[in-house]
C-alpha positions in Angstrom: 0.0 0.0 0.0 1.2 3.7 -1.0 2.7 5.3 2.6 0.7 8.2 1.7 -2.0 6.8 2.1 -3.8 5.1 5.0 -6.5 2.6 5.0 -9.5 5.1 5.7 -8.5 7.0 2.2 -7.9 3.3 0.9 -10.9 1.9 2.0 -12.7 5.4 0.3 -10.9 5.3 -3.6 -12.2 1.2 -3.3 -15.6 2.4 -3.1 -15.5 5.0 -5.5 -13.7 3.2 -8.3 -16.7 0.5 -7.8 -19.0 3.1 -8.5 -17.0 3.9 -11.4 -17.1 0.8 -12.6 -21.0 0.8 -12.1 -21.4 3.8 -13.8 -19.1 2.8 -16.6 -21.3 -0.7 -16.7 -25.0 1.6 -16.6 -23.7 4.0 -19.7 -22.4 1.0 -21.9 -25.6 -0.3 -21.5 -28.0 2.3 -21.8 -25.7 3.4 -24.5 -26.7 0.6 -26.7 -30.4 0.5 -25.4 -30.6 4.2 -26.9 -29.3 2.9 -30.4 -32.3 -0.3 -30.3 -29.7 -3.1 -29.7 -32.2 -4.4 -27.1 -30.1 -7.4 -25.2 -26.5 -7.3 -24.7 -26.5 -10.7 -26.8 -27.0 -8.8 -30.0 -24.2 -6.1 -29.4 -22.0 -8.6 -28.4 -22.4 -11.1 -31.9 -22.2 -7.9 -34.1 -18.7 -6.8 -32.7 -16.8 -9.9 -32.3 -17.4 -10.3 -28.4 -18.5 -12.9 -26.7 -21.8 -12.3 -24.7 -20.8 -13.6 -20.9 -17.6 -11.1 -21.6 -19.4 -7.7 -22.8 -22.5 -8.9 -20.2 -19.4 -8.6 -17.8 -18.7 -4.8 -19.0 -22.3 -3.7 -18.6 -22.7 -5.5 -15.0 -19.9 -3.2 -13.7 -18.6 -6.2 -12.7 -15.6 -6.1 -15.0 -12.3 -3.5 -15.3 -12.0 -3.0 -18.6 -8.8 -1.4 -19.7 -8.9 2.1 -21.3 -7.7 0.8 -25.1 -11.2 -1.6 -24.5 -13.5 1.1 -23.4 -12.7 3.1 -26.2 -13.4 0.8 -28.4 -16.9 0.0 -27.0 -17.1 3.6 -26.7 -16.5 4.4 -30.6 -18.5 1.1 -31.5 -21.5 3.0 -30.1 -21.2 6.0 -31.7 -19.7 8.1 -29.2 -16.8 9.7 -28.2 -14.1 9.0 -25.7 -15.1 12.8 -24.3 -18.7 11.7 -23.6 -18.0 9.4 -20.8 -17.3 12.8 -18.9 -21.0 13.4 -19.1 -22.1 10.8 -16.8 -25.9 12.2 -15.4 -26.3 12.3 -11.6 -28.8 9.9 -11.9 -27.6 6.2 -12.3 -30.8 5.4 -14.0 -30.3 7.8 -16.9 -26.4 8.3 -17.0 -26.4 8.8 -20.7 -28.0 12.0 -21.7 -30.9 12.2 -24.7 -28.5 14.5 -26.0 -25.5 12.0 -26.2 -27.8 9.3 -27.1 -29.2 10.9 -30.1 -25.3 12.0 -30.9 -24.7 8.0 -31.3 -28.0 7.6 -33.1 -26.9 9.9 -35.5 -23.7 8.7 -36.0 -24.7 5.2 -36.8 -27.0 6.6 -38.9 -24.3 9.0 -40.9 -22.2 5.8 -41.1 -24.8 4.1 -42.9 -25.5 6.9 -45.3 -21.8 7.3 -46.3 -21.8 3.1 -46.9 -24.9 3.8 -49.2 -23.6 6.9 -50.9 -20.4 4.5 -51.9 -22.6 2.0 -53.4 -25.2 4.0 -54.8 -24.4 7.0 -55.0 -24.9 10.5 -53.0 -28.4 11.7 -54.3 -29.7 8.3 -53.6 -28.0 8.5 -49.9 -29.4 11.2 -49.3 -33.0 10.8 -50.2 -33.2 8.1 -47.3 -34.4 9.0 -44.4 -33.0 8.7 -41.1 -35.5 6.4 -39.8 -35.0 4.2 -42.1 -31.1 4.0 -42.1 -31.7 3.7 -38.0 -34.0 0.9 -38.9 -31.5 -0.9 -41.2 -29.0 -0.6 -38.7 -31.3 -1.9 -35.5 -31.7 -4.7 -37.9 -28.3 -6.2 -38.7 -27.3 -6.0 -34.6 -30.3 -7.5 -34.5 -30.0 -10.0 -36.8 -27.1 -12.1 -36.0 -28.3 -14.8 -35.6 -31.3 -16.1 -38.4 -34.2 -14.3 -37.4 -38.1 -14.5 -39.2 -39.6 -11.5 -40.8 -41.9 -11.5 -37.8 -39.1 -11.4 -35.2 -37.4 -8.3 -36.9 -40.7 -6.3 -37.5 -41.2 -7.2 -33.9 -37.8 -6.0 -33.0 -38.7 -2.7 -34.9 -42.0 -2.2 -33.2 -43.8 -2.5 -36.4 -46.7 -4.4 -37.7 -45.6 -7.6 -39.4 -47.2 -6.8 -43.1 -44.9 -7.1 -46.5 -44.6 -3.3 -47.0 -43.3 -3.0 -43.4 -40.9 -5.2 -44.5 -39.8 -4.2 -47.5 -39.4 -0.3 -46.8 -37.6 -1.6 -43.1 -35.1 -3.4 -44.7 -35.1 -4.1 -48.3 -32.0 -2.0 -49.2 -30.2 -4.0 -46.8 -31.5 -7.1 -48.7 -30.5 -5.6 -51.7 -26.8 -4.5 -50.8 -26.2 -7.9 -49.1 -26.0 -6.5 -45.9 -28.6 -9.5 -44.8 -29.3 -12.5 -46.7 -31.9 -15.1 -46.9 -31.5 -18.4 -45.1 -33.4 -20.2 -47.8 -32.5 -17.9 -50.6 -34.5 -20.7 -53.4 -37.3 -20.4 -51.5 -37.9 -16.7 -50.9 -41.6 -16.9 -49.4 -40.6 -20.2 -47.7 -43.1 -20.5 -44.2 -39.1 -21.9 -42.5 -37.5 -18.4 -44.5 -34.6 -16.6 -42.2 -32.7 -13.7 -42.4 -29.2 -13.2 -41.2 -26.5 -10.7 -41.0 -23.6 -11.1 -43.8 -20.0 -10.2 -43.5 -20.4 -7.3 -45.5 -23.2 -6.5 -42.9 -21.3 -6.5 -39.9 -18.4 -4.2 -41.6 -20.9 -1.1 -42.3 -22.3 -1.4 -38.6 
């Protein structure tokens, strides 16, 4: 123990640095709540971690090093500066303003991937909504998932158009593929996330 400092002080920087970690744990997750990756499950698949590990970072229980919260940080569209912006309360850490700063910036992402491919007019006619949507979708899923399950996801009704305008330019950009792509109205059809997918999220 550091001669400078005794175990009262000791005892205190203990406590805090758990409520650090707590704190980190309650803005990982409600960072990636706020974006509509629902379960930790999800986040975990789509960026190469395993579950029981990231649902150790969000627990508090973990001590990440700083190279890894970084990471997780950028992964959710924020910046390293926003952890500094913790709310006073622990139920609502992250601020609507930072969250809808990470929406956007998954949503920006997606529109430069597009404007690549397709072109910037067409980019740019989309609207934000729906690149959100696209993007809920592939963290969503990665593992195969039915049409019903993803318009659930979305909080839509489960009808064809839903569908379609929800994620049919991800269909089309083979961003998500069918499971049973012979049988495209098959009652057993699937949809997963591709490689390509996972690189653009």
């Amino acid at each position: 123990m550091d001669s400078n400092i005794n175990e009262n002080q000791l005892e205190a920087f203990e406590k805090d640095f758990k409520t650090l970690q707590s704190n980190l744990g309650s803005f990982l997750e409600q960072a990636r709540e706020k974006l509509g990756i629902k379960n930790p499950e999800d986040f975990a698949n789509t960026y190469g971690y395993t579950t029981s590990q990231y649902r150790e970072y969000e627990s508090g229980r973990a001590n990440p090093t700083l190279l890894t919260i970084f990471k997780l940080i950028k992964l959710l569209g924020l910046e390293a500066n926003d952890l500094f912006n913790f709310g006073r309360n622990k139920d609502q850490i992250l601020g609507e303003e930072v969250a809808e700063k990470a929406r956007k910036s998954k949503i920006e992402q997606l529109r430069e991937q597009v404007a690549i491919i397709r072109g910037r007019k067409f980019a740019l006619e989309i609207t934000d909504g729906s690149f959100l949507r696209i993007f809920q979708t592939l963290a969503f899923c990665t593992r195969p998932r039915t049409k019903a399950e993803i318009l659930t996801n979305l909080n839509l009704k489960n009808t064809t158009n839903n569908f379609q305008r929800s994620v049919g330019l991800a269909l089309e950009l083979s961003w998500l593929e069918m499971t049973n792509p012979t049988s495209p109205n098959s009652p057993n059809q699937r949809y997963i996330v591709t490689e390509k997918g996972k690189g653009v999220v």
